[in-house]
C-alpha positions as CSV (number, residue, x, y, z in Angstrom):
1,X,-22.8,8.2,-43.1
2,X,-20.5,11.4,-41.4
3,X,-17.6,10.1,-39.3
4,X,-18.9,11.4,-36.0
5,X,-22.9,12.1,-34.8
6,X,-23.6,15.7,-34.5
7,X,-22.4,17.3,-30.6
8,X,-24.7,17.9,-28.2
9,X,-27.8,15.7,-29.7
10,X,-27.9,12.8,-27.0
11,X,-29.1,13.7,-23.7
12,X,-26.4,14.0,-20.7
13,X,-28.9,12.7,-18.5
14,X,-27.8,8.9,-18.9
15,X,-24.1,9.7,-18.1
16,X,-24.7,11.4,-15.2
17,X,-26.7,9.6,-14.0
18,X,-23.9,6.8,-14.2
19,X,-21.3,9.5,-12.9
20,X,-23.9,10.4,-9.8
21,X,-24.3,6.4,-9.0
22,X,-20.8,5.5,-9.3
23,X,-19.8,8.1,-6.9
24,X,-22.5,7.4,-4.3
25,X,-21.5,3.5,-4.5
26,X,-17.7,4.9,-3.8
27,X,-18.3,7.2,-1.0
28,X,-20.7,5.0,0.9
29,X,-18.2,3.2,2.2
30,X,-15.7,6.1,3.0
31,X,-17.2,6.7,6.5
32,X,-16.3,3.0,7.2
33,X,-13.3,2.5,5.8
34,X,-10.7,3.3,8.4
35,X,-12.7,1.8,11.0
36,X,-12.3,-1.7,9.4
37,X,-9.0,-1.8,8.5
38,X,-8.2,-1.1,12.3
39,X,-10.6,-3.9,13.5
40,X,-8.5,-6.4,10.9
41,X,-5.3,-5.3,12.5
42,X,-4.4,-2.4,10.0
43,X,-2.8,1.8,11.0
44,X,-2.8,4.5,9.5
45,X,-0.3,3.6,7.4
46,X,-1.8,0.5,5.9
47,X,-5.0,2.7,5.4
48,X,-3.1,4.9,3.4
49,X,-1.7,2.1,1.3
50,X,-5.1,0.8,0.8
51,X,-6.4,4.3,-1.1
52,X,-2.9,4.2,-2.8
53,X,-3.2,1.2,-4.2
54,X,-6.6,2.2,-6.5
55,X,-4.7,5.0,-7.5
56,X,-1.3,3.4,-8.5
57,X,-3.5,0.7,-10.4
58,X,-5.5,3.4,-11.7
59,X,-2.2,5.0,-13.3
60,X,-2.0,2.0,-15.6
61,X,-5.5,1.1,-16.7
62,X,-7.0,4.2,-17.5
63,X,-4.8,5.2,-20.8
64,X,-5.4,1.7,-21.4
65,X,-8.8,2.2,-21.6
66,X,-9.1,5.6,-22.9
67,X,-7.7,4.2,-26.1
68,X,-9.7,1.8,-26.2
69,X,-12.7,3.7,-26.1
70,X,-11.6,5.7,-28.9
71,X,-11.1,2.6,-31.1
72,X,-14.1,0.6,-29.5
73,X,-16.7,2.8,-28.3
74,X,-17.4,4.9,-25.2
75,X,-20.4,2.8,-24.0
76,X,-18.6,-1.1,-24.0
77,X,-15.5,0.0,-21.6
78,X,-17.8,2.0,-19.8
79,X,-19.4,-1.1,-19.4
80,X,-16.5,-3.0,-18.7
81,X,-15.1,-0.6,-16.2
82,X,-18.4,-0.6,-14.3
83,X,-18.2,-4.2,-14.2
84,X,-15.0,-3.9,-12.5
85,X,-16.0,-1.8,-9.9
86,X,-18.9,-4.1,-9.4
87,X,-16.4,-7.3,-9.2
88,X,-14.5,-5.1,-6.9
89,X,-17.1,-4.4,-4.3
90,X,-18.1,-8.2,-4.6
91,X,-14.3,-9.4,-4.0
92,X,-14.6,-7.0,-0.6
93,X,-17.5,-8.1,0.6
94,X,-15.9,-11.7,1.0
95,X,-13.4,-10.5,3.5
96,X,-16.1,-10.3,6.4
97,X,-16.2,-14.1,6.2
98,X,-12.7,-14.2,6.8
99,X,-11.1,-14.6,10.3
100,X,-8.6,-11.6,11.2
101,X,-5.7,-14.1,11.6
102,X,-2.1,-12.4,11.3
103,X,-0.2,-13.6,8.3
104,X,2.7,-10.7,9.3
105,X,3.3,-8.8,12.0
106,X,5.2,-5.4,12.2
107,X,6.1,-3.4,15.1
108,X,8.7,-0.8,14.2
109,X,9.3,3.4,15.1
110,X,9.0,4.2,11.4
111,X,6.2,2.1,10.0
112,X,4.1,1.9,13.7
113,X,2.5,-1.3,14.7
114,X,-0.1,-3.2,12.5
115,X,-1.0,-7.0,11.4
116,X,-1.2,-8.3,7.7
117,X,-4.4,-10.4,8.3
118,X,-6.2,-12.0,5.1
119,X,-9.3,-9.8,5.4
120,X,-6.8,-6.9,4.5
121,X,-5.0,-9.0,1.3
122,X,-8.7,-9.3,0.5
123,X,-9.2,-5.7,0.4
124,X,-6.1,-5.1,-1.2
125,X,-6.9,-7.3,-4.3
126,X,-10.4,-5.3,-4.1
127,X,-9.0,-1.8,-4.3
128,X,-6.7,-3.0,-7.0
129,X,-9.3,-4.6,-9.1
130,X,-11.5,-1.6,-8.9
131,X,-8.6,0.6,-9.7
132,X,-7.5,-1.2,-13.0
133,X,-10.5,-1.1,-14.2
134,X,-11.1,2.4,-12.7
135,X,-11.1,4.5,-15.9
136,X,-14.8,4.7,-15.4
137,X,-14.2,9.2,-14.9
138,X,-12.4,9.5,-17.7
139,X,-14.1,7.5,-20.0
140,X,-17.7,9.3,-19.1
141,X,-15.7,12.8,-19.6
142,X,-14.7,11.5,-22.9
143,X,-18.4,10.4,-23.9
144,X,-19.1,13.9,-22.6
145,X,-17.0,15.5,-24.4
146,X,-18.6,13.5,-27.7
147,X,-22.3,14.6,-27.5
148,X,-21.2,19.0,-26.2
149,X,-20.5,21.8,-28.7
150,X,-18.5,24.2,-27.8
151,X,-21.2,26.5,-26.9
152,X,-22.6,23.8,-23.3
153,X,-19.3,22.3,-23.0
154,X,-18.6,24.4,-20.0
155,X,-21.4,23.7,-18.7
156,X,-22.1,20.3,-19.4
157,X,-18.6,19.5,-17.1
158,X,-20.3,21.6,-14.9
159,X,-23.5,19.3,-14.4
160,X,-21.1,16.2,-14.5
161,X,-19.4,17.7,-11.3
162,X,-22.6,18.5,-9.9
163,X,-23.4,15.0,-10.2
164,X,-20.0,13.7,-8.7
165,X,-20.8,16.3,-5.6
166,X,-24.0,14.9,-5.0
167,X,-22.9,11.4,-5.0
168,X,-21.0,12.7,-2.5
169,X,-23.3,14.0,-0.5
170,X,-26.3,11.4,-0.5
171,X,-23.1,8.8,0.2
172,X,-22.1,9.6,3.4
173,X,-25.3,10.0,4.7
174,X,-27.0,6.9,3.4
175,X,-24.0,5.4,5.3
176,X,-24.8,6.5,8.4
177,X,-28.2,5.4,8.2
178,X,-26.9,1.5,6.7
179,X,-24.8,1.5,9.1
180,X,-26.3,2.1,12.3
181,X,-28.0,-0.5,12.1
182,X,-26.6,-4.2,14.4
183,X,-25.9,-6.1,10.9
184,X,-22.9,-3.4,10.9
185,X,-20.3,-1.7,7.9
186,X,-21.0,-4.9,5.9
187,X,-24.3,-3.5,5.0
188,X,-22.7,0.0,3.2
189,X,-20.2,-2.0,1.4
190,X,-23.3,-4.4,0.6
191,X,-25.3,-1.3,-0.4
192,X,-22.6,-0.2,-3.1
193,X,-22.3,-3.5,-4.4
194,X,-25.6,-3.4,-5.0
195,X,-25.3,0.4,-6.3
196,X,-22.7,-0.8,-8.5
197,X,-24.7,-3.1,-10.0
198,X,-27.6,-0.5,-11.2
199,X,-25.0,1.6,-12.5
200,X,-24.0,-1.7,-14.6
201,X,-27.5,-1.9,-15.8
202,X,-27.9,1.8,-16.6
203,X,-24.4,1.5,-18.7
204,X,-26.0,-1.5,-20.4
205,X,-29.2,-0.3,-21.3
206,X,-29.2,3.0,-20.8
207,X,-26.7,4.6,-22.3
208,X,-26.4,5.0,-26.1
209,X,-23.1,4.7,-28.1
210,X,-21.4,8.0,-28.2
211,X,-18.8,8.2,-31.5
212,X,-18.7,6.3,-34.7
213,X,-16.7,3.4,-35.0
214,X,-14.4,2.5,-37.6
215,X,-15.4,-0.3,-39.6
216,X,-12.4,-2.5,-38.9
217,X,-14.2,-3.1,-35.3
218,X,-17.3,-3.9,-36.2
219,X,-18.6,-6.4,-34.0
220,X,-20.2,-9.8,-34.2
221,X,-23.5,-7.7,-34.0
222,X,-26.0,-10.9,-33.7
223,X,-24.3,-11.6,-30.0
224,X,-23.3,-8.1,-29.2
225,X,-26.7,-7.0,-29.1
226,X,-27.3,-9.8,-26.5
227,X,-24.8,-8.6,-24.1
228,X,-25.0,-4.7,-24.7
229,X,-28.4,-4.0,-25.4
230,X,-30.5,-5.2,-28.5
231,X,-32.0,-1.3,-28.6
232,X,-28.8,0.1,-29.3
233,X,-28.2,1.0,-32.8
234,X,-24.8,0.9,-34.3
235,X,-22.8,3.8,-36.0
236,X,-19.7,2.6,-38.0
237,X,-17.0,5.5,-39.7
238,X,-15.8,4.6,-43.3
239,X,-12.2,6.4,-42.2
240,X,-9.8,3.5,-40.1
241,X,-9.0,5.1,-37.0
242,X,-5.4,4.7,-35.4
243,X,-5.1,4.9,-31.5
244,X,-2.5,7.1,-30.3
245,X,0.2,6.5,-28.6
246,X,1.2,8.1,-25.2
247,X,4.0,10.4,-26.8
248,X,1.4,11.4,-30.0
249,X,-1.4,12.0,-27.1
250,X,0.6,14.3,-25.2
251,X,2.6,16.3,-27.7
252,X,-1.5,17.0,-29.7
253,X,-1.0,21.1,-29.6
254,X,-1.7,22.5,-26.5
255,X,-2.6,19.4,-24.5
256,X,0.9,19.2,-22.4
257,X,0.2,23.0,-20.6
258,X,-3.0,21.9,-19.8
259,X,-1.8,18.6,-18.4
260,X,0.3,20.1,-16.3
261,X,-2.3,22.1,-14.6
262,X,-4.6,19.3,-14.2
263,X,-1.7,17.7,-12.3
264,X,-1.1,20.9,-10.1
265,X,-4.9,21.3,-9.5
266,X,-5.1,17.5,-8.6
267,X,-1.7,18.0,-6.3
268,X,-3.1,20.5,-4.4
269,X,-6.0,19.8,-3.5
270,X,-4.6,15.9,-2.2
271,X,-2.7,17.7,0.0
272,X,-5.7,19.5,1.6
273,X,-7.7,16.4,2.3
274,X,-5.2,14.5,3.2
275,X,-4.3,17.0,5.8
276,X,-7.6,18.3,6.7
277,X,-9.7,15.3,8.2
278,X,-5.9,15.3,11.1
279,X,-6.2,19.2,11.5
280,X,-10.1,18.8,12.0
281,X,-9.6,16.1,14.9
282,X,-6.0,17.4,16.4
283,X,-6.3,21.0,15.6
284,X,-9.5,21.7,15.7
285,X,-11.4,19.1,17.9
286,X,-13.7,17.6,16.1
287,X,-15.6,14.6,16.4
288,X,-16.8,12.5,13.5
289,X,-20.4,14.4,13.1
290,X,-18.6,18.0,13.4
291,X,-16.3,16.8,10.5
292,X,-19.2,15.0,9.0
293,X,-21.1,18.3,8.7
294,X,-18.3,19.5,7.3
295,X,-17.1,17.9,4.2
296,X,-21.5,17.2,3.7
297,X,-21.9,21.8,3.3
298,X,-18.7,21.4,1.6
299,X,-19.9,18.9,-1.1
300,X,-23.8,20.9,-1.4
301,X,-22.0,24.1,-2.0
302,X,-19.6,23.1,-4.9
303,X,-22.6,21.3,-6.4
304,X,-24.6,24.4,-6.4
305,X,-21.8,26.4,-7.6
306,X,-21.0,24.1,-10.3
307,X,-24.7,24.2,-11.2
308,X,-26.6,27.4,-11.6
309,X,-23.6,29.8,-10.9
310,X,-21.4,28.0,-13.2
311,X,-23.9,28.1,-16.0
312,X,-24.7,31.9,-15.7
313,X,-20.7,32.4,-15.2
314,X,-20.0,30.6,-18.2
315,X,-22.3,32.3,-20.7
316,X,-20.7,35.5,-19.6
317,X,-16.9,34.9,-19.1
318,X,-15.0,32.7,-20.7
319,X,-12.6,29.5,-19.5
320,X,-10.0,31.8,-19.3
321,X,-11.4,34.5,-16.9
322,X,-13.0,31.5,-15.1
323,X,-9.8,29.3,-14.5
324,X,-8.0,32.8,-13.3
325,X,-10.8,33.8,-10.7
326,X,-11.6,30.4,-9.8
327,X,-7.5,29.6,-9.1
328,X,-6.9,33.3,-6.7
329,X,-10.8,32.4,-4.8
330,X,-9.0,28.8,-4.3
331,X,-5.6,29.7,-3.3
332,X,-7.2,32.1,-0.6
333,X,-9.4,29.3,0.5
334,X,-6.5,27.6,1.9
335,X,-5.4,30.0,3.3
336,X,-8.5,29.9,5.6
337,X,-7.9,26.4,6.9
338,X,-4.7,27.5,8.7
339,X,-7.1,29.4,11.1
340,X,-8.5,27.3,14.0
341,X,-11.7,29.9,14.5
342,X,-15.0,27.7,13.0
343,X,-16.3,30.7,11.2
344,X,-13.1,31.1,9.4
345,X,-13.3,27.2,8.6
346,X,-16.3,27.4,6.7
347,X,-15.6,30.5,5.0
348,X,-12.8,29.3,3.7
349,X,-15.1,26.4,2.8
350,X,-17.3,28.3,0.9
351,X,-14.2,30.4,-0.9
352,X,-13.3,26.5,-2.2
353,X,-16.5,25.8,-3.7
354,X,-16.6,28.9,-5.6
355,X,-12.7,28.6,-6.8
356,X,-13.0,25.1,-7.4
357,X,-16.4,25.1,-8.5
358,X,-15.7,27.6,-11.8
359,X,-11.5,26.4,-12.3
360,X,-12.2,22.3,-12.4
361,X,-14.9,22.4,-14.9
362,X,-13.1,25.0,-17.1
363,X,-10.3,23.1,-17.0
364,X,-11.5,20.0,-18.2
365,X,-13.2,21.9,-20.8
366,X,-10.2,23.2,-22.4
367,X,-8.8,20.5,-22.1
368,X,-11.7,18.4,-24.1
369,X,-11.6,20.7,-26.9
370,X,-7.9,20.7,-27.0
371,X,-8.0,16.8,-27.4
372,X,-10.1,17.2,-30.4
373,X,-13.0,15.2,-31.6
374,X,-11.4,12.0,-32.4
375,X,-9.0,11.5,-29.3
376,X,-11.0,12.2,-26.7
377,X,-10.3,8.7,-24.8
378,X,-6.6,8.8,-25.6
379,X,-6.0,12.1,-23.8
380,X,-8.6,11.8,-20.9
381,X,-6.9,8.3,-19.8
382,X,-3.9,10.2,-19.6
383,X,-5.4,13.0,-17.8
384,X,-6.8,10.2,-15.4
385,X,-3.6,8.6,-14.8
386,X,-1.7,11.8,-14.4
387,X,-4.8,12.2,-11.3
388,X,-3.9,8.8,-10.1
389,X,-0.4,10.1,-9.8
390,X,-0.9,13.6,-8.1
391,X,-3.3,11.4,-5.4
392,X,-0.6,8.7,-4.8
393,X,2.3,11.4,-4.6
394,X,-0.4,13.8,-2.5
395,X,-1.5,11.2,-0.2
396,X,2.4,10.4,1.0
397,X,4.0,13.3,0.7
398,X,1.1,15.7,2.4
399,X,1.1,13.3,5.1
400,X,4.7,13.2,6.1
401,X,4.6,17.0,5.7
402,X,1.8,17.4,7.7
403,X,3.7,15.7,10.7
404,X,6.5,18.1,10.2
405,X,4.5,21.8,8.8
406,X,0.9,21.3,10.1
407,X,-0.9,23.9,8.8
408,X,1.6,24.5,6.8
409,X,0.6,22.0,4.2
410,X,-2.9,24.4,3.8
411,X,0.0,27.3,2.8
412,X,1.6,25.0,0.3
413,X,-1.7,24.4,-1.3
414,X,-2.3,27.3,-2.1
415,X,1.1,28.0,-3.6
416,X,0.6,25.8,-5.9
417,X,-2.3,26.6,-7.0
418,X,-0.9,30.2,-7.1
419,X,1.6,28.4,-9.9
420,X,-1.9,27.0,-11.9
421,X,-2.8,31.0,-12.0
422,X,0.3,32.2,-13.4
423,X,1.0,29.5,-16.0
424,X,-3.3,29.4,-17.0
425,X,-2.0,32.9,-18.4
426,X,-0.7,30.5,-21.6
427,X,-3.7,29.4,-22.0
428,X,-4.4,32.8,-24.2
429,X,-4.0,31.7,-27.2
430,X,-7.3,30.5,-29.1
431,X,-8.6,27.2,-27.5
């Protein structure tokens, strides 16, 4: 039996479907969130903590399980990560049974006023269950990566990001629909329990094993079949397979460059939207439907850019030329978002689709094939984590600097991603 199925012969329909449903369970709730961390007695600054914490617990589960879906299979920690989030969502919904009580109380100039109340510890333990088990991206890019060739890899990221932006868009506004209604924000966060839960099912029977497994792991196949589908059909590699190590994961040739422009990329662009919902309501006097709108057009026109413009890009320029354009269009996109003239607003809008829409999904492509065919999980968990870090480091430092720059945070954007132009140049040599 060959050590790994041939690319590209599984469809990529069942992992994005997983990616589009895990996404739309996520953002569901975002329209909520700061609202009901207020009514339980948190500010700003405890809602900041709260989407920190997934990230900071994120950092140290998904290497975790990116190794182990090299040396166990894709499908099973996709299924255990999903569970995870489903847990997660669970675990939240029990704090509207709790009473808002203060546990601690803080009233201070530098940390504002706000009340530790047991619905919040509740959420707290939710966002960091979700987040250590929250290698759910990176694993699904690694299972990706397993069934393209080199000739739809580009692509293929594209239509996982499509997915992602469409989550993103049928989110919010299923939201506003749930939770109009007098039962309240319990029923979103009820809704992506319950999304959560079909994304469980499509993981576990669904979604066919990706890679070959070494023969050392094999199973106890008369139960696992039970718990992870009985239709699934095992593949098992004669060669032993080591996981790598952190160190041996980034120092694999030509990984660390690229690392460091995923971390840039993911840098910049948490300093935008961390910045950009305050500029929209202070700056630019907005309410919740014009920002709404907003991030909604911007989410539709990165999916159609990362769809059908990103395919007919990518069959005629390569990652390269792509990840150059892409990074100037984006740069000047924030550049937009200093203007306080709506027009301006949403062009700039439309100059981040495009940028973002043809750099992100070359991006991870070079990075896939730099990873190689058997460490795919190994260096995508990294990846992740080193995205955990950019959003934890984004989400506090853009904010103080926002306080003190304003707009200014918009121009430091795009000098970074100035810097992912001028060091993508490296990325010359045969990939």
């Amino acid at each position: 039996m060959p050590e790994r199925e041939r690319p590209g012969a599984a469809s990529i329909l069942p992992i994005l479907a997983v990616h589009f449903v895990g996404t739309m369970g996520f953002s569901i709730v975002l329209p909520f969130l700061v609202f009901l961390i207020a009514r339980w007695g948190g500010n700003a600054l405890i809602y900041g903590m709260v989407g920190a914490t997934y990230s900071v617990f994120q950092l140290v589960g998904a290497p975790i399980l990116g190794r182990w879906s090299d040396r166990y299979g894709r499908r099973r920690i996709l299924l255990l990560s999903q569970a995870g989030t489903l847990v997660s969502w669970l675990v939240f919904l029990v704090a509207f049974a709790l009473p808002a009580h203060p546990l601690l109380t803080v009233d201070t100039p530098m940390l504002g006023a706000f009340a530790l109340t047991l619905p919040l510890v509740i959420v707290f333990v939710a966002r960091a269950a979700d987040g250590l088990t929250g290698g759910n991206i990176s694993v699904a890019t690694a299972y990706l990566s397993d069934i393209s060739t080199d000739e739809n890899r580009n692509a293929n990221f594209g239509r996982l990001s499509v997915a992602s932006n469409l989550g993103f868009i049928l989110g919010p506004a299923l939201a506003g629909v749930l939770g109009a209604t007098r039962f309240g924000e319990i029923v979103p966060v009820l809704a992506a329990a319950v999304i959560s839960l079909i994304a469980t099912c499509l993981i576990a029977f669904g979604l066919p094993e990706s890679i070959c497994l070494p023969l050392e792991n094999q199973p106890d196949l008369k139960h696992m079949r039970r718990v992870f589908g009985a239709e699934q059909k095992p593949c098992y590699a004669v060669k032993s397979s080591r996981a790598l190590t952190t160190r041996e994961a980034v120092s694999l040739p030509g990984v660390p460059l690229v690392l460091v422009i995923y971390f840039l990329i993911m840098l910049g662009f948490n300093f935008f939207y961390i910045a950009f919902p305050v500029y929209a309501v202070g700056g630019l006097h907005w309410n919740v439907a014009a920002a709404g709108t907003f991030f909604m057009t911007l989410s539709a026109a990165m999916a159609f850019v990362q769809g059908p413009v990103l395919g007919w890009a990518s069959r005629r320029v390569g990652d390269l030329g792509l990840i150059l354009f892409g990074g100037v269009t984006l740069a000047a996109s924030f550049l937009c978002f200093t203007s306080t003239r709506t027009p301006v607003i949403y062009g700039g809008a439309a100059l981040l689709a495009l940028g973002n829409g043809l750099m992100w999904p070359s991006v991870l492509a070079v990075l896939s094939r730099r990873a190689g065919g058997e460490h795919q999980g190994a260096v995508q968990g990294i990846a992740g984590s080193i995205g955990a870090f950019a959003s934890i480091l984004g989400l506090v430092v853009g904010g103080l600097l926002y306080d003190v720059a304003q707009g200014g945070v918009f121009v430091l954007s795009a000098a970074i991603i100035g810097l992912v132009v001028v060091l993508a140049l490296g990325l010359r040599e045969p990939v």
